[in-house]
TILUMRO-134211 format. One record per residue: chain; z, y, x of N, C-alpha, C in turn; residue number from 1. Coordinates in steps of 0.2 Angstrom, whole numbers. Each point is the difference from the previous one (the first is absolute). Layout:
<atoms>
+-------+-------+-------+-------+-------+-------+-------+-------+-------+-------+-----+
| chain |  n.pz |  n.py |  n.px | ca.pz | ca.py | ca.px |  c.pz |  c.py |  c.px |   n |
+-------+-------+-------+-------+-------+-------+-------+-------+-------+-------+-----+
|     A |     Z |     Y |     X |     Z |     Y |     X |     Z |     Y |     X | NUM |
...
+-------+-------+-------+-------+-------+-------+-------+-------+-------+-------+-----+
</atoms>
This chain:
<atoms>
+-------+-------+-------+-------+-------+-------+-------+-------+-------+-------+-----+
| chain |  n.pz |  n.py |  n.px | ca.pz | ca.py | ca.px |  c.pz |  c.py |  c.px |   n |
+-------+-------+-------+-------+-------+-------+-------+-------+-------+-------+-----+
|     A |   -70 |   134 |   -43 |    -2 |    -7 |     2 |    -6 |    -2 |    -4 |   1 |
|     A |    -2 |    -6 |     2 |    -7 |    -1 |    -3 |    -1 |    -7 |     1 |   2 |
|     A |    -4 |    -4 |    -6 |    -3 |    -5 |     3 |    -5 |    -1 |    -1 |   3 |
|     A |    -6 |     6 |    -1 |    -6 |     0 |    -2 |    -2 |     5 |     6 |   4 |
|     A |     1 |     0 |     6 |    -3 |     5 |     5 |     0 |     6 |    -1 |   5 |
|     A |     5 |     5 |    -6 |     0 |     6 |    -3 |     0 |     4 |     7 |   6 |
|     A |     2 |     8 |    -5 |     0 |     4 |     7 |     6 |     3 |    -1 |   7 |
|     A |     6 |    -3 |     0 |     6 |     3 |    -2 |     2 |     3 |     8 |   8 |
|     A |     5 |     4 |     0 |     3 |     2 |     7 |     3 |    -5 |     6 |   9 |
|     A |     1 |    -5 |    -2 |     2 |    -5 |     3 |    -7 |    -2 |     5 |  10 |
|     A |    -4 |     0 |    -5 |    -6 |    -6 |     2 |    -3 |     7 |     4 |  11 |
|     A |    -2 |     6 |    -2 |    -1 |     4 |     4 |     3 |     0 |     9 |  12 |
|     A |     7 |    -1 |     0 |     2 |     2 |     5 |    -2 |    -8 |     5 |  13 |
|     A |    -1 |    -4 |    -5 |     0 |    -7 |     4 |    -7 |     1 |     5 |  14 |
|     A |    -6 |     1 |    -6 |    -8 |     2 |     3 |     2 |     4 |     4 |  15 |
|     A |     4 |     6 |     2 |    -5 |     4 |     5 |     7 |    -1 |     5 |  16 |
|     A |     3 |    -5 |     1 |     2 |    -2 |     5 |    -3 |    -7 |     4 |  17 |
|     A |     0 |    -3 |    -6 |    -6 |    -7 |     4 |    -4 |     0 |     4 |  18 |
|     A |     2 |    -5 |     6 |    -5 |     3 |     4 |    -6 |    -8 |    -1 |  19 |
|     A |    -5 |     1 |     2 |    -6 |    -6 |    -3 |     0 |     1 |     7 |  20 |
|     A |    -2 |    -8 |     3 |    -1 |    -2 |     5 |    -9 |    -6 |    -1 |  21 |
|     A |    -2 |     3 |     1 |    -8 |    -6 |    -1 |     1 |    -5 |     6 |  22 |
|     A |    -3 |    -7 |    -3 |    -2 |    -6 |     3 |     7 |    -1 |     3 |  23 |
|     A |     6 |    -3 |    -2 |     6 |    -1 |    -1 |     1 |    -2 |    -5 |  24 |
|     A |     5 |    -8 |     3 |     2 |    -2 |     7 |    -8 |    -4 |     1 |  25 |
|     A |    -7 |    -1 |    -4 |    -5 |     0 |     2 |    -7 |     1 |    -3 |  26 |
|     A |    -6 |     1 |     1 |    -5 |     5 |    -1 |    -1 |    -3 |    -8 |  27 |
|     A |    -1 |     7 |    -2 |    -1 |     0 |    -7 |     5 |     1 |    -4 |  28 |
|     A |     9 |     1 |     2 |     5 |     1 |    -4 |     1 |     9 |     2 |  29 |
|     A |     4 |     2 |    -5 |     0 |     7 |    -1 |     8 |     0 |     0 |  30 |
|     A |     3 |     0 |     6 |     8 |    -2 |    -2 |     2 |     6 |     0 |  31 |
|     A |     7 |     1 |    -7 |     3 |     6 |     1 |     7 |     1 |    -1 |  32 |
|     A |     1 |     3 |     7 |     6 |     0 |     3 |     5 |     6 |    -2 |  33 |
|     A |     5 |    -3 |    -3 |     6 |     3 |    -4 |     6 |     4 |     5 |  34 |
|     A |    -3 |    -3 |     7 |     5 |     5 |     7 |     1 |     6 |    -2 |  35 |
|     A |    -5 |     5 |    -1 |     0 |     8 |     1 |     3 |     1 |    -7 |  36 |
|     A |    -1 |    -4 |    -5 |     5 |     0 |    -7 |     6 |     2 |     2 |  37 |
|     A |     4 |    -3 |     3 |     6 |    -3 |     1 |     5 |     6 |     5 |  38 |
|     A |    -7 |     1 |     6 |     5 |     3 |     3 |    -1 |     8 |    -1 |  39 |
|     A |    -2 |     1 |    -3 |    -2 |     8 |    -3 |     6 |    -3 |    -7 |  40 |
|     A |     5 |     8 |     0 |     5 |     1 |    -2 |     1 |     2 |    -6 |  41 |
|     A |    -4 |     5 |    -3 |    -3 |    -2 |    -8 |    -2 |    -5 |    -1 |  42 |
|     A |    -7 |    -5 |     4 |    -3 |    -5 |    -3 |     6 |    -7 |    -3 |  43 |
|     A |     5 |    -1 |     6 |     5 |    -2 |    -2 |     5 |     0 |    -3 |  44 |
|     A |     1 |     7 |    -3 |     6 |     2 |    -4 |    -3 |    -3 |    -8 |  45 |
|     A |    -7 |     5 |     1 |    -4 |    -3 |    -7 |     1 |    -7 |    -2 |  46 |
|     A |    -5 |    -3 |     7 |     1 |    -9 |    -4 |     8 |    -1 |    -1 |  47 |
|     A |     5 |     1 |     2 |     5 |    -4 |     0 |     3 |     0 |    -8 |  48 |
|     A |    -1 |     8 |     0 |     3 |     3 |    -7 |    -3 |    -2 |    -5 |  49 |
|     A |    -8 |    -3 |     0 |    -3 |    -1 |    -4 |     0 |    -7 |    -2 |  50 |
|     A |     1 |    -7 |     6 |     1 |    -4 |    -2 |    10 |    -3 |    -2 |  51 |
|     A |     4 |     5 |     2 |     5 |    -1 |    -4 |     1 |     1 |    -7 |  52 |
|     A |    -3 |     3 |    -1 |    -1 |     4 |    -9 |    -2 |    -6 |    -2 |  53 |
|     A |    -6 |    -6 |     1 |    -1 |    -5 |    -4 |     5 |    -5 |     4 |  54 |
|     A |     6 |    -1 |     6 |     3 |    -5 |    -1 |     8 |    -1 |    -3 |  55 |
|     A |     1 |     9 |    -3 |     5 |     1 |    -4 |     4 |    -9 |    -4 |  56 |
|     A |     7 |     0 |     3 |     1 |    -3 |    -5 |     1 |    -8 |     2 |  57 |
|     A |    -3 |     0 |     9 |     0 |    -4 |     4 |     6 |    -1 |     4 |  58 |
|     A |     4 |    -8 |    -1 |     8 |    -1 |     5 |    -5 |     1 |     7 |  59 |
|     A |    -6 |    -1 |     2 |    -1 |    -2 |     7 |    -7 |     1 |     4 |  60 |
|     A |    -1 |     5 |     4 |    -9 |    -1 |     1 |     0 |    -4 |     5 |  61 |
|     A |    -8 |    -4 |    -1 |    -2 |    -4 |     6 |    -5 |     3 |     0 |  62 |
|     A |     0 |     1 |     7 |    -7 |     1 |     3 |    -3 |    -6 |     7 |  63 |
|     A |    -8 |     0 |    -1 |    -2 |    -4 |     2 |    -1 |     3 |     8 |  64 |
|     A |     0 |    -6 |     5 |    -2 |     1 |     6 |    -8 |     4 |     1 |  65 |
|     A |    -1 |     6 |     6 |     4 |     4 |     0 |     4 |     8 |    -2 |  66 |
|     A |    -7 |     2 |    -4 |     1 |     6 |    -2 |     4 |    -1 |    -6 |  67 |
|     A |    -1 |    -3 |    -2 |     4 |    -1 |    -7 |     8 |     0 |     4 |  68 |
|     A |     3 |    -3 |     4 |     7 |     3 |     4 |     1 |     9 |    -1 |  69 |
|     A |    -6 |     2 |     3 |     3 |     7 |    -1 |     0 |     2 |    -9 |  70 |
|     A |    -6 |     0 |    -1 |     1 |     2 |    -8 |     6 |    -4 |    -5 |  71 |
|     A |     1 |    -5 |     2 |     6 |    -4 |    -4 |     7 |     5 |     0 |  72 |
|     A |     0 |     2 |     9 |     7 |     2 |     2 |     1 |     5 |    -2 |  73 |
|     A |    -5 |     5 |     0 |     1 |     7 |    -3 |     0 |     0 |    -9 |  74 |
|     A |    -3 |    -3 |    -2 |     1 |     0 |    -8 |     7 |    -4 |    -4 |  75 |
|     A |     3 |    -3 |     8 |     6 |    -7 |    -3 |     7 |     8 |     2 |  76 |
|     A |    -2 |     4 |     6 |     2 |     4 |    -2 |     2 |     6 |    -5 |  77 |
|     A |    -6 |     2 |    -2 |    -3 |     5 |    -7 |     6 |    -6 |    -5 |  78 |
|     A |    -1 |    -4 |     0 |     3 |    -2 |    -7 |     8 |    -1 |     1 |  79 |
|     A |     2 |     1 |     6 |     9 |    -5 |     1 |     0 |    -7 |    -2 |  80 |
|     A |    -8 |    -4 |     3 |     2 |    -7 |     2 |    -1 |    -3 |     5 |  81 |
|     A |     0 |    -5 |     3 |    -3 |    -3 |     7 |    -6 |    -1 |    -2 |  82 |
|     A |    -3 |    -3 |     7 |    -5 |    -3 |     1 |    -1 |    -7 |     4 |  83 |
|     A |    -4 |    -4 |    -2 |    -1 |    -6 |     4 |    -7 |     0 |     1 |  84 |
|     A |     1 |    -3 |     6 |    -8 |    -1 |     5 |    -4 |    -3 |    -1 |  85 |
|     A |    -5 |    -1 |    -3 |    -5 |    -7 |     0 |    -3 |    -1 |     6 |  86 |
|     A |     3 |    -7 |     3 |    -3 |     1 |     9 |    -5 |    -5 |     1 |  87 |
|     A |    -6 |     4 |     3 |    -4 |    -7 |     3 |     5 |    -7 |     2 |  88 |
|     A |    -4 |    -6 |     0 |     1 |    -5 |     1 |     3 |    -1 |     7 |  89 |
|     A |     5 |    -1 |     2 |     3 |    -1 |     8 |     5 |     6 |     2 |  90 |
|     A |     2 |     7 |    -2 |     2 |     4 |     1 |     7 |     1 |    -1 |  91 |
|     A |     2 |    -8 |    -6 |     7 |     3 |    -2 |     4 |    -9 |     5 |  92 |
|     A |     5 |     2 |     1 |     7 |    -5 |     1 |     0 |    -5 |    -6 |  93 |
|     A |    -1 |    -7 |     2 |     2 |    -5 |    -5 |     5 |     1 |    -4 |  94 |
|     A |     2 |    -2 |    -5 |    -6 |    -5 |    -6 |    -1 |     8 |    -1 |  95 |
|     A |    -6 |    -3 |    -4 |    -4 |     5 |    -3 |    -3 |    -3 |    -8 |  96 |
|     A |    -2 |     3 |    -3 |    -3 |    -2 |    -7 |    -8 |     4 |     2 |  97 |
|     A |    -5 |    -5 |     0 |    -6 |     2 |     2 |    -6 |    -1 |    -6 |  98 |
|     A |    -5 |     3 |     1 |    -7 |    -1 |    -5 |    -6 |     0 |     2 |  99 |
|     A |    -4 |    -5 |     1 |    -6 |     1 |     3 |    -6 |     1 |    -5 | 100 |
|     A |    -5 |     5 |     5 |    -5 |     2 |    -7 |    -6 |    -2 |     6 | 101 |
|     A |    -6 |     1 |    -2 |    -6 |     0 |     1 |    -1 |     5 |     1 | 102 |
|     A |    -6 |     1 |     7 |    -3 |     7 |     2 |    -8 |    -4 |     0 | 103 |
|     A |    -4 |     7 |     1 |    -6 |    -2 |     2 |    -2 |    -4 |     3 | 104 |
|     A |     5 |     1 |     6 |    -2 |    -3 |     8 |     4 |    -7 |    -1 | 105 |
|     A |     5 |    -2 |    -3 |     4 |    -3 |     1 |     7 |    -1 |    -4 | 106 |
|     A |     6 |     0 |     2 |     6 |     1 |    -5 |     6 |     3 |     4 | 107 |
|     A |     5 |     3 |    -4 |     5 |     4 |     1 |     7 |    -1 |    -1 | 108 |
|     A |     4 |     0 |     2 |     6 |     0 |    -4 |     3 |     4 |    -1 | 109 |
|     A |     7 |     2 |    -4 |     3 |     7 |     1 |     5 |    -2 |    -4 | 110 |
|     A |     8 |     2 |     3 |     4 |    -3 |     2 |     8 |     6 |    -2 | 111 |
|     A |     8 |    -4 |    -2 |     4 |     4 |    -3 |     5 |    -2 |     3 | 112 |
|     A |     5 |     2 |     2 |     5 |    -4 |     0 |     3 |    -3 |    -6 | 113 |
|     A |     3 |    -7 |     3 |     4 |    -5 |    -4 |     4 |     2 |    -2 | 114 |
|     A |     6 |     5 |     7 |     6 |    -1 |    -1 |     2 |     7 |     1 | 115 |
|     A |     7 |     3 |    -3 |     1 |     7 |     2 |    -3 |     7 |    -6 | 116 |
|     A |    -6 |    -5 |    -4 |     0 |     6 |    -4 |    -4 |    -7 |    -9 | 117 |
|     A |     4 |     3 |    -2 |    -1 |    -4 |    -9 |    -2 |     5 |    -4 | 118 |
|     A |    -8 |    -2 |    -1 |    -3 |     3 |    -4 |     1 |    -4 |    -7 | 119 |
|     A |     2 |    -4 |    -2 |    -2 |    -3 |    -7 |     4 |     3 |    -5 | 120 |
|     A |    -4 |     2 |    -5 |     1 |     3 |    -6 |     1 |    10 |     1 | 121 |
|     A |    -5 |    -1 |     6 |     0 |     9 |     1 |    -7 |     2 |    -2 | 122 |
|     A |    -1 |     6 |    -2 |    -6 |     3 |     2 |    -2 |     3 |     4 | 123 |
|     A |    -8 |    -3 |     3 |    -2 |     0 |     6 |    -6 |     4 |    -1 | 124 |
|     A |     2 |     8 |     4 |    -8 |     1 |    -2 |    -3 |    -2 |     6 | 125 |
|     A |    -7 |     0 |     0 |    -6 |    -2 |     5 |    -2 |     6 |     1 | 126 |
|     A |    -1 |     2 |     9 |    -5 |     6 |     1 |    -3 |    -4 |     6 | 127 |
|     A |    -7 |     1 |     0 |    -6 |     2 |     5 |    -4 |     5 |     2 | 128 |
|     A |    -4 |    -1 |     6 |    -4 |     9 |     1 |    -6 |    -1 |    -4 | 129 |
|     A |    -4 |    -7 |     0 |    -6 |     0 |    -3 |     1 |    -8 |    -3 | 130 |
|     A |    -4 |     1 |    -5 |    -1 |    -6 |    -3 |   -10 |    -2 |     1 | 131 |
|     A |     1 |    -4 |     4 |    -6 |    -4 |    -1 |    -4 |    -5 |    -3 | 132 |
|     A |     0 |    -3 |     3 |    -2 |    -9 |    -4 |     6 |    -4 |    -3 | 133 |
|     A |     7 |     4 |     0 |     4 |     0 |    -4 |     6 |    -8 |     4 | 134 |
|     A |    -4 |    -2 |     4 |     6 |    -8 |     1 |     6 |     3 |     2 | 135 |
|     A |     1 |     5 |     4 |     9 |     3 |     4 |     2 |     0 |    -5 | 136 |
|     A |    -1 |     6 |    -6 |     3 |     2 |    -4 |     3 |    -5 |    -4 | 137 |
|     A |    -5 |    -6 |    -2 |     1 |    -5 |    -5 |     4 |    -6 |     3 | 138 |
|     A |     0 |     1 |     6 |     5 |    -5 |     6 |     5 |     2 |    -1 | 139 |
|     A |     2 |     5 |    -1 |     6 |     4 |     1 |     4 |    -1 |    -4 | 140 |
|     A |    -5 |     2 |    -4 |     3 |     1 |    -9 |     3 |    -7 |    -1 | 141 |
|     A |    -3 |    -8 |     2 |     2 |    -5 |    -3 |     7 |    -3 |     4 | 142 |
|     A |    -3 |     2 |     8 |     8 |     0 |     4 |     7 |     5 |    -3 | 143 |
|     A |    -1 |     4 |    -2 |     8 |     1 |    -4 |     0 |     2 |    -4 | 144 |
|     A |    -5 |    -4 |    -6 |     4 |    -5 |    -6 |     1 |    -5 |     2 | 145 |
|     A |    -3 |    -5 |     4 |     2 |    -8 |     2 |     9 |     2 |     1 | 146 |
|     A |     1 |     5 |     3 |     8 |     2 |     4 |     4 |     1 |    -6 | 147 |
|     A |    -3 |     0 |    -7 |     3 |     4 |    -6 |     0 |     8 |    -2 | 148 |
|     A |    -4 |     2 |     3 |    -1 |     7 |     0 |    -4 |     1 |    -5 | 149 |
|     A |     1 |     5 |    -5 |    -5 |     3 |    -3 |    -4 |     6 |     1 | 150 |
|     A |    -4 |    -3 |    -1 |    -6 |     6 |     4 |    -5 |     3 |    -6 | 151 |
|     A |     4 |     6 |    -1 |    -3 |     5 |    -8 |    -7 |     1 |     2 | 152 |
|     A |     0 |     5 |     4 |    -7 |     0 |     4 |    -1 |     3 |     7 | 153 |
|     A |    -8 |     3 |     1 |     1 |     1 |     7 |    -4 |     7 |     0 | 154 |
|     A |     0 |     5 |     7 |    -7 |     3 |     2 |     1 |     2 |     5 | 155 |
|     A |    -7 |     2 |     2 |    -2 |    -1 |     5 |    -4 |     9 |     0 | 156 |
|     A |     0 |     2 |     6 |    -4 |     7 |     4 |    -7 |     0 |    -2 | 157 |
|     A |    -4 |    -5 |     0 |    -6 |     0 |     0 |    -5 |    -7 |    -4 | 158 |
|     A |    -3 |     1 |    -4 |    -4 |    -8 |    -2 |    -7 |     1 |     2 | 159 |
|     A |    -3 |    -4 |     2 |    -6 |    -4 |     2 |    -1 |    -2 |    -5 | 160 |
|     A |    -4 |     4 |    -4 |    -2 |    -4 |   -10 |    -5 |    -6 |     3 | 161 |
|     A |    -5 |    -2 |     5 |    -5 |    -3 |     0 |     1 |    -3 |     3 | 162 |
|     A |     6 |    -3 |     4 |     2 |    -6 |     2 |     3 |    -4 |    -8 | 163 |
|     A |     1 |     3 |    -6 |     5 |    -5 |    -5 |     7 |    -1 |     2 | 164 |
|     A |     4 |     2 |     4 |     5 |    -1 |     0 |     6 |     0 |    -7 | 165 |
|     A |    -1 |     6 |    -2 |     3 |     0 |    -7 |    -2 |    -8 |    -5 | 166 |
|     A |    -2 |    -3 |     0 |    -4 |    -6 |    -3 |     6 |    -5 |     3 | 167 |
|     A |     0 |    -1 |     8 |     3 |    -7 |     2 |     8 |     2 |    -1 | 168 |
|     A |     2 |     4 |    -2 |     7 |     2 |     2 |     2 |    -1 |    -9 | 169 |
|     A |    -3 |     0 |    -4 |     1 |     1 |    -7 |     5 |    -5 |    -4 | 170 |
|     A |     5 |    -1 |    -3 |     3 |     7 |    -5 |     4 |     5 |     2 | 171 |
|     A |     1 |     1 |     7 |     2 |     5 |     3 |    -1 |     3 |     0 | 172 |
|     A |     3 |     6 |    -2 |    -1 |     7 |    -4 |    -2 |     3 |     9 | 173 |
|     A |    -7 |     4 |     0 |     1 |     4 |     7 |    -4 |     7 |     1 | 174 |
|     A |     7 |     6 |     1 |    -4 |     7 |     0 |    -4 |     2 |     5 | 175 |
|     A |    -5 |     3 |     1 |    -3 |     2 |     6 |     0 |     8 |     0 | 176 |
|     A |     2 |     3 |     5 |     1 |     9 |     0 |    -6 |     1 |     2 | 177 |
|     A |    -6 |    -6 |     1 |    -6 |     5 |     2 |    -5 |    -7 |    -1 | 178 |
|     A |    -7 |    -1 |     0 |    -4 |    -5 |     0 |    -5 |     3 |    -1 | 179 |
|     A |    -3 |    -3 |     4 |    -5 |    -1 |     5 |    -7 |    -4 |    -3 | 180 |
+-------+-------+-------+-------+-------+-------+-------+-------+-------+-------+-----+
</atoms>
């Protein structure tokens, strides 16, 4: 793992599965797309392994809507814990415990269930696929400790060092297995 862009095995396997997409979702973005990661069978086994090793130690992973769903579920596996969804805003059955962050374009929400699952006084690790400008992850992060969750820390598949997202998300401890 890495959070200075190294060239460990991990970050290896993660570059020469990314696929980079130019001018996406518009011209002048260089988006890259964590899909062929995932569903290549070493690239997955790799990440999965690799971000369970830092959430040792964890009652519970959450992963962020969507991809963070898969990588949550497999790592909540790797360790014998569940997993909880972080869902876009609208997707889950009332009540809900919600958090709204700011996007470039506008604002977001991202939402837990009320009822049915008590996170307070567990540890909640946090997984995402890419950290960018940092607001999901730091929306996430604040929605379940608002719940009473403690949230040691988090990481993520891939960091976008040039957006700062590490910066807004902070004292949140956050690993990146590959950065960009």
């Amino acid at each position: 793992m890495t959070d200075d862009g190294g060239t460990s095995e991990v970050a290896r396997v993660i570059s020469a599965l990314t696929r980079n997409v130019a001018d996406f979702p518009e011209p002048g973005i260089q988006f890259k797309d964590l899909t062929p990661v995932l569903a290549d069978a070493v690239g997955l086994a790799t990440v999965t392994k690799a971000l369970a090793e830092i959430a040792v130690g964890s009652d519970l992973v959450a992963g962020i809507d969507a991809r963070g769903f898969l990588l949550g579920g497999a790592v909540a596996t790797l360790l014998g814990t569940g997993v909880l969804a972080v869902r876009k805003g609208g997707k889950l059955p009332p009540p809900v415990f919600g958090e709204s962050y700011a996007l470039e374009y506008g604002e977001a929400i991202l939402e837990i269930p009320a009822d049915g699952i008590d996170i307070s006084g567990r540890r909640v690790f946090l997984i995402d696929d890419v950290l960018a400008t940092g607001g999901t992850l730091a929306a996430a992060a604040r929605l379940l400790e608002r719940c009473g969750a403690i949230v040691p820390a988090a990481a993520v598949v891939l960091e976008l060092s040039a957006l700062g997202g590490r910066e807004r998300v902070q004292p949140l401890p956050v690993t990146s297995l590959t950065v960009v």
